[in-house]
KEVEX-669228 format. One line per 3 residues: number of its first residue (from 1); for each residue x, y, z of C-alpha. Coordinates in pm, 1 decimal. Layout:
% KEVEX-669228
NUM = X,Y,Z ~ ...
END
This chain:
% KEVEX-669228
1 = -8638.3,10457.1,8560.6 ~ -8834.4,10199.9,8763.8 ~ -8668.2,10282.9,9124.7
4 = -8383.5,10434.0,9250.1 ~ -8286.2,10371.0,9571.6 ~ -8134.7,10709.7,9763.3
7 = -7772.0,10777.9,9707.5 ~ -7685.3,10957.8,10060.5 ~ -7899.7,11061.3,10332.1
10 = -7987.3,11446.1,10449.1 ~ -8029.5,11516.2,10784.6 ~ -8089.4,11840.3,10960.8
13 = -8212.8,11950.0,11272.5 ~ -8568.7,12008.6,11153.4 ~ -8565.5,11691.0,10956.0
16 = -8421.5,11315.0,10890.5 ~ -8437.8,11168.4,10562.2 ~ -8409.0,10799.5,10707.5
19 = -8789.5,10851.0,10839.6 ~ -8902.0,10760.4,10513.8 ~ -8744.6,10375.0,10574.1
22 = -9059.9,10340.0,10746.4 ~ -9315.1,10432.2,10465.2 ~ -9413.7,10196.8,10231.0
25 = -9509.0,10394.2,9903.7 ~ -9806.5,10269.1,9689.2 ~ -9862.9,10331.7,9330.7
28 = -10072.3,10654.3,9286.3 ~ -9916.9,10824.3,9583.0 ~ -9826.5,11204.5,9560.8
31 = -9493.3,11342.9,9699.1 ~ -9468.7,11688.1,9738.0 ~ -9095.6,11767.7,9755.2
34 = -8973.7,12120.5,9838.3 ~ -8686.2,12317.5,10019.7 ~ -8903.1,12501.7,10311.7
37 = -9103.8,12777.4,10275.1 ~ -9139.6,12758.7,9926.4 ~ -9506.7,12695.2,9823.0
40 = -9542.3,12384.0,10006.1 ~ -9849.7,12416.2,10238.8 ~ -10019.8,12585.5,9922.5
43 = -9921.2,12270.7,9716.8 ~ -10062.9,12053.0,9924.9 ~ -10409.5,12243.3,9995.4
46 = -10399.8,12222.7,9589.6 ~ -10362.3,11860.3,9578.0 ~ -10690.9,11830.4,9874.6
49 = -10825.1,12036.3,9692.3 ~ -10855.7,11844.0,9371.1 ~ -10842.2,11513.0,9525.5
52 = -11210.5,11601.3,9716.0 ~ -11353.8,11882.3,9456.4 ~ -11680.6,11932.6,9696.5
55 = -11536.9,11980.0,10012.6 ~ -11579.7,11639.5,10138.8 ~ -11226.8,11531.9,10254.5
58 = -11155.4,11331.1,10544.1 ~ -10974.7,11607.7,10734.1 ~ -10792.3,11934.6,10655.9
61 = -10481.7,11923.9,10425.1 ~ -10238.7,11921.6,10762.2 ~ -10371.6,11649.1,10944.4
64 = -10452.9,11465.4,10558.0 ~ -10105.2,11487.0,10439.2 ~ -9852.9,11335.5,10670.1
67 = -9480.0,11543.7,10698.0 ~ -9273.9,11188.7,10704.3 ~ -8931.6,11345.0,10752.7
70 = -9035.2,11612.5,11043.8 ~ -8842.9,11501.0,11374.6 ~ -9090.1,11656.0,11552.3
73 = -9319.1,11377.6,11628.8 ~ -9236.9,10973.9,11654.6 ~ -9201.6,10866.2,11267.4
76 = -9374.4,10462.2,11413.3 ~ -9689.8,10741.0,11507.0 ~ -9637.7,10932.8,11119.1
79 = -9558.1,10625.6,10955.8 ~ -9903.2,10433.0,11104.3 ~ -10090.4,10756.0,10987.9
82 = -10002.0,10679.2,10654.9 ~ -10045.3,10343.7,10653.3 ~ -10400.5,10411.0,10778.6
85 = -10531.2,10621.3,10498.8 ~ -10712.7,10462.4,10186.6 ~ -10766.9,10705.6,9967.4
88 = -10523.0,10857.1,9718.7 ~ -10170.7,10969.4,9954.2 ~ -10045.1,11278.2,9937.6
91 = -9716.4,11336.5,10145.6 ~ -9499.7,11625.6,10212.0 ~ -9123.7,11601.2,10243.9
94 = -8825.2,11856.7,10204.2 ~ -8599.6,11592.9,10153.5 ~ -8369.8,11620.6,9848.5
97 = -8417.1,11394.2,9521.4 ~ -8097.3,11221.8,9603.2 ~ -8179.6,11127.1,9932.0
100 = -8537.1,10947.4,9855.6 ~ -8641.1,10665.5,9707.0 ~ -8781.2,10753.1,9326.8
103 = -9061.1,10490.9,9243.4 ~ -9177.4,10521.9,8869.1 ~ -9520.0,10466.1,8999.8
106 = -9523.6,10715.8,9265.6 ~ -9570.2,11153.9,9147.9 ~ -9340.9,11379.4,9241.8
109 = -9445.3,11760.6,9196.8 ~ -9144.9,11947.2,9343.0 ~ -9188.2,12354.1,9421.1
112 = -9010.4,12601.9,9398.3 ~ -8973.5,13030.3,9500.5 ~ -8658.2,13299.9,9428.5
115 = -8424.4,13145.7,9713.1 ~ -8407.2,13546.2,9834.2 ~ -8826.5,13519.0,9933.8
118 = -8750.1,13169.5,10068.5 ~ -8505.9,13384.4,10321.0 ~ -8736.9,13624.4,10375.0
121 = -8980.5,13347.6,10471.6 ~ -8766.9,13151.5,10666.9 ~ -8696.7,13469.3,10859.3
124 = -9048.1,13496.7,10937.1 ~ -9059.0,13173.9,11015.0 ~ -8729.0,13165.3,11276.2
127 = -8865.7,13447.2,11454.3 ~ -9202.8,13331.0,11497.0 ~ -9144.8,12946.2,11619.9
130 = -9157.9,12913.9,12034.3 ~ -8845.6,12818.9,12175.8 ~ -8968.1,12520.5,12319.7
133 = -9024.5,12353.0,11982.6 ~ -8670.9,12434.4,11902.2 ~ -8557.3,12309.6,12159.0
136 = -8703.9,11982.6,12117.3 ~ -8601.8,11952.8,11727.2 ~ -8210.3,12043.2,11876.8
139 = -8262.3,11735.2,12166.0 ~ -8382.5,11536.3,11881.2 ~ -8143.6,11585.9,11657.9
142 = -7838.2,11599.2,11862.1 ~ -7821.7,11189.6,11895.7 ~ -7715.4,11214.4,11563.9
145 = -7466.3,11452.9,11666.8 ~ -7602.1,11763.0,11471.7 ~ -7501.2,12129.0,11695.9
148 = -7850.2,12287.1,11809.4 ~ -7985.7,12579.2,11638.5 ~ -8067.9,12907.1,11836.4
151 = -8370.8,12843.9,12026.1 ~ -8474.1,13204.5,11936.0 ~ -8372.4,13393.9,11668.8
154 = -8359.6,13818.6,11660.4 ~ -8270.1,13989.4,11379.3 ~ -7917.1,13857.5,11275.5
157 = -8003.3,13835.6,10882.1 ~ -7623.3,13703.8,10851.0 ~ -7667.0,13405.1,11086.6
160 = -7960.7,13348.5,10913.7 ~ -7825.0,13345.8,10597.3 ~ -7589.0,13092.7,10749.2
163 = -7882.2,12861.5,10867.0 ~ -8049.8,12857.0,10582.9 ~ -7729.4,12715.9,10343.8
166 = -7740.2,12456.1,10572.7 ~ -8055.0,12371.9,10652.1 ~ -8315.4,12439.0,10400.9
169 = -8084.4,12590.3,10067.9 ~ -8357.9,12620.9,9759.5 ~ -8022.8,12581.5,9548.3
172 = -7914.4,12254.8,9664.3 ~ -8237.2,12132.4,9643.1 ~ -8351.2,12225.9,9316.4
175 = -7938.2,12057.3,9222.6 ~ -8131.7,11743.6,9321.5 ~ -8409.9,11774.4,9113.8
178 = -8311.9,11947.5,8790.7 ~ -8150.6,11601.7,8643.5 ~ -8524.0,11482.4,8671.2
181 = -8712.0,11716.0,8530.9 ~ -8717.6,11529.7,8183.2 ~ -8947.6,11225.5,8411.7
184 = -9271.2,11164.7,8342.5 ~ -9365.4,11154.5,8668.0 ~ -9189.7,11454.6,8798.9
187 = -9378.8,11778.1,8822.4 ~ -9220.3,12152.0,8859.2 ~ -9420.1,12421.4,8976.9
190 = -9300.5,12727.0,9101.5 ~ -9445.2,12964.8,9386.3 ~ -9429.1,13242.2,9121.7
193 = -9646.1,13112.7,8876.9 ~ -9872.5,12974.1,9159.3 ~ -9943.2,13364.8,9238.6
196 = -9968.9,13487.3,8874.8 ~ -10261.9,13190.8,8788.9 ~ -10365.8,12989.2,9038.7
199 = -10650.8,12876.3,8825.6 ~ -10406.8,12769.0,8557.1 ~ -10119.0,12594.5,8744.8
202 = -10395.1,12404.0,8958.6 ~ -10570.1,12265.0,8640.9 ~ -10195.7,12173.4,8495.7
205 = -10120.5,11954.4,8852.6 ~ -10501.3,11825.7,8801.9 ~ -10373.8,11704.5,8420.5
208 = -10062.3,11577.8,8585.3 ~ -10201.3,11317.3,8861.5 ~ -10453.4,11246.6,8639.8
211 = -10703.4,11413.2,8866.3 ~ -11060.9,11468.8,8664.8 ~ -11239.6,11778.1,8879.1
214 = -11610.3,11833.9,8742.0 ~ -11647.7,12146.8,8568.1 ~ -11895.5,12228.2,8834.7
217 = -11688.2,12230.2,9096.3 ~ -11364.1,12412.9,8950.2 ~ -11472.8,12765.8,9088.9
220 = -11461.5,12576.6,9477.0 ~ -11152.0,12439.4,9425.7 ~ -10979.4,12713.5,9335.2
223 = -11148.5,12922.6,9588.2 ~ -11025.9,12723.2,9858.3 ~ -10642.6,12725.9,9759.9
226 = -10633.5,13155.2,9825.7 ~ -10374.4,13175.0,10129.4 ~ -10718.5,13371.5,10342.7
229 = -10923.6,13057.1,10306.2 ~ -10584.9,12802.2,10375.2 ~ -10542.8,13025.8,10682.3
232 = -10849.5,13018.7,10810.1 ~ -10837.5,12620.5,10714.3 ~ -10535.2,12610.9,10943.1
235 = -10652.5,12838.8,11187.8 ~ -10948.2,12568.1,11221.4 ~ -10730.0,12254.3,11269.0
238 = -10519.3,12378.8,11492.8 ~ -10177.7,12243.1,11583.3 ~ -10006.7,12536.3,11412.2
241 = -10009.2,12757.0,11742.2 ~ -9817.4,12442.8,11943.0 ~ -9497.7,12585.0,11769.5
244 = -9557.1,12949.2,11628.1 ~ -9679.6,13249.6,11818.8 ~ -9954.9,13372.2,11642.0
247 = -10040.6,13038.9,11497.0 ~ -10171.0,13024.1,11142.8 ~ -10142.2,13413.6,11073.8
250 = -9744.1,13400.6,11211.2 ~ -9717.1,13062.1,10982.7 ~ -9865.0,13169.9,10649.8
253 = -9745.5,13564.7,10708.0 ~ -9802.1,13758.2,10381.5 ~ -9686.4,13512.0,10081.9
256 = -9616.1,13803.3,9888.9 ~ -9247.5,13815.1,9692.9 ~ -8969.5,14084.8,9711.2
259 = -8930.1,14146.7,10096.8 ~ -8594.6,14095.3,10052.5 ~ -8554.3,14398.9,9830.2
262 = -8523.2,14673.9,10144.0 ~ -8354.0,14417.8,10328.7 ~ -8069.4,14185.7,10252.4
265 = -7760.4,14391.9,10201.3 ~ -7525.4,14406.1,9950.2 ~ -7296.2,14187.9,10089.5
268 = -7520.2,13964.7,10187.4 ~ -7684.5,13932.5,9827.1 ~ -7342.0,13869.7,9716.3
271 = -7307.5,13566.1,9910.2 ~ -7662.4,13430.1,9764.3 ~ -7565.9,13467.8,9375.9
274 = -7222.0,13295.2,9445.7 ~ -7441.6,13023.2,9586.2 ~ -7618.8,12999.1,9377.2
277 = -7364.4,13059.4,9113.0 ~ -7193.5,12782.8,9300.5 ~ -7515.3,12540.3,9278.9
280 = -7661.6,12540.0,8958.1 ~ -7653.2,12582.4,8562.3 ~ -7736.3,12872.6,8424.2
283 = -8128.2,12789.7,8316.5 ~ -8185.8,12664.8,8626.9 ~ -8081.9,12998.8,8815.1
286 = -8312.3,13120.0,8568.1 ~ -8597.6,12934.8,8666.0 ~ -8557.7,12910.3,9004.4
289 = -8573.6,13333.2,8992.0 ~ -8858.1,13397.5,8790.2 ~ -9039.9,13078.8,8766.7
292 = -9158.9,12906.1,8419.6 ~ -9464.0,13236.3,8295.0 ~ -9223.0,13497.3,8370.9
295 = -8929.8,13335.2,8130.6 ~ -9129.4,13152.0,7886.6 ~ -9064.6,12792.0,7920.3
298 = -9133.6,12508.1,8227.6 ~ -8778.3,12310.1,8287.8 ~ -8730.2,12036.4,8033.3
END
């Protein structure tokens, strides 16, 4: 595979795949591709991290890594951002596999969390972002003629639930990627194994991009990818508190796993598995549950 151009496009409220029209990739650049709140902010503080081992990067990992899809700002203002930068991209999307472009030159590292903590998060996540940033993503994205999402959100797991097939599903976008995972220059990581050895997964994306971090420096690096020091990161670059109340703390919340235990219902579980049921084969469910330490094997 050389390039494939995208086979559909995916727009959403929060996000327009067509953005990316206006990015020229170069070879070398990163793409970190995941549904929301599944280890992506984490992924790309790992990739600063290892990209500037002593501390020295250009800015913090928010304002470093540009979000080309996000409606919320002017993709000419995104796009000019990272055409700017000279050293080594990094850029964050949550745009499916079929609906980029896949350059053979260009690494992908996709991630991954049990779609019932991505819930969980996105919950969080509803209920903490100010109604006035929702309501400019819904003005945004009703010329394409997309129905607004509730400026605030209390409480209603079900219409959550709802929201989240639609908008930011971990099972259809793991569909997207799975057929890839025998590429070279596709990456899976899951938030799982992220938790479990953060020391280990980070040196296995270093091996992958090819990134050589001095043996000196390792114990910074990984220091600086614990969610305390990326909060405190965030808290410092601000931006964050523009759309969530409580800023960085209400953003990053606990990144813990199995919230969902004491809180989805039965019925509402039920609906999840025949998603994902519905979504994916067998070893991917797997996978996408327990992540690649817990079952014994990394998708191939």
């Amino acid at each position: 595979m050389s390039r494939r151009a995208p086979e559909r496009n995916w727009i959403t409220v929060h996000a327009d795949s067509r953005r990316w029209e206006s990015v020229a990739t170069r070879p070398g650049d990163i793409i970190v591709s995941t549904p929301p709140k599944s280890g992506t902010t984490l992924t790309q503080g790992i990739i600063h991290s290892l990209l500037w081992p002593y501390g020295d990067a250009p800015g913090p990992p928010t304002t470093v890594s540009s979000w080309i899809d996000f409606r919320m700002f002017p993709v000419e203002e995104v796009a000019a951002v990272a055409a700017a930068q000279e050293h080594r991209r990094f850029m964050k999307t949550h745009t499916p596999a079929d609906c980029l472009t896949i350059d053979a030159d260009v690494s992908y590292i996709v991630v991954y969390r049990d779609g019932r903590d991505a819930v969980m998060s996105w919950a969080n996540h509803r209920g903490k972002y100010r109604s006035e940033a929702m309501r400019t993503l819904n003005a945004r994205a009703a010329i394409d003629g997309l129905a607004p999402l509730d400026a605030e959100w209390i409480d209603d797991m079900d219409a959550l639930l709802d929201e989240w097939f639609v908008e930011c599903s971990s099972v259809r976008h793991l569909a997207s990627w799975w057929p890839l995972r025998h590429e070279a220059n596709v990456c899976f990581v899951h938030y799982a194994d992220l938790l479990a050895d953060l020391e280990g997964e980070m040196r296995r994306i270093a091996a992958f991009l090819t990134i050589d971090v001095p043996h000196d420096a390792w114990p910074a690096v990984v220091a600086r990818c614990t969610i305390d020091e990326m909060r405190a990161a965030a808290t410092s670059a601000g931006g964050l508190v523009e759309r969530f109340d409580g800023g960085a703390d209400a953003f990053f919340n606990k990144g813990t796993n199995g919230r969902w235990v004491d809180v989805l219902t039965a019925e509402q579980l039920r609906r999840y598995r025949e998603h994902v049921a519905d979504g994916l084969p067998p070893e991917a469910a797997e996978w996408l549950e327990h992540g690649s330490l817990a079952i014994g094997s990394r998708p191939s």
